[in-house]
N, C-alpha and C positions, 0 to 999 in steps of 0.2 A: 759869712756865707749864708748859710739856712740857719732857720730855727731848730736848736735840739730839740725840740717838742715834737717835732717830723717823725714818722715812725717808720720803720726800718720800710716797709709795704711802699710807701710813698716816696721814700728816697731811691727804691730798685724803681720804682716807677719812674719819676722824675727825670734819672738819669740814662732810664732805655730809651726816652724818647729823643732826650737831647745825641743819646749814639745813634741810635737810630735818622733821625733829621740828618746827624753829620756823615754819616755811612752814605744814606740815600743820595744825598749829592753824586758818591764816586759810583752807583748804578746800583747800589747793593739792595739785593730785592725784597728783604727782612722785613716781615709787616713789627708793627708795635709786639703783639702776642710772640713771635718767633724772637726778636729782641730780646724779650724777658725770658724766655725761655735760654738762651745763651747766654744768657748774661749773668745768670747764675749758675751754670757749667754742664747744662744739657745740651743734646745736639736738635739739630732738627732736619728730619728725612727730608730728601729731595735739594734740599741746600749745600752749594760748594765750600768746600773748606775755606776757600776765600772770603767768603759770606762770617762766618764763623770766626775767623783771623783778626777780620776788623772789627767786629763787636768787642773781641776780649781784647784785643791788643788797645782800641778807644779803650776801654773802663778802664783799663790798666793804668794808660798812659794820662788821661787827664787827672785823677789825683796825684800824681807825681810831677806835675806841670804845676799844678794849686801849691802843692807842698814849695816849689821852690819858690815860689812867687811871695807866699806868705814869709818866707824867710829873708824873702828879700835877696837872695843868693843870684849871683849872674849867670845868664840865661843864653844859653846858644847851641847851635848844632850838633858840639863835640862834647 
């Protein structure tokens, strides 16, 4: 994947944007700043829970997607 040399700054970075990008597709209105700010488990005024659901629920779920993949483990809905 990444280099360990990445530093913890750069990898909360990295992967707000990539939630963020994937968020924004479904309307979600989280600039970059508000992204990293939930994304490490603040809230931010004026934003729907829903807002907030997708950010943690993406971070959540793409390491757990990676994990199986690397494992090579079979992959499906259930």
């Amino acid at each position: 994947m990444y280099a360990n040399s990445e530093s913890n700054g750069a990898k909360v970075a990295r992967k707000a944007v990539f939630n963020m990008d994937s968020n924004a597709i479904e309307g979600n209105t989280l600039t970059i700043n508000e992204t990293k700010v939930v994304f490490v488990g603040n809230t931010v005024r004026g934003k729907t829970m829903r807002e907030h659901l997708e950010v943690i629920n993406h971070r959540d779920t793409i390491p757990y997607v990676e994990d199986i993949l690397l494992k090579e483990e079979p992959f499906s809905e259930w």
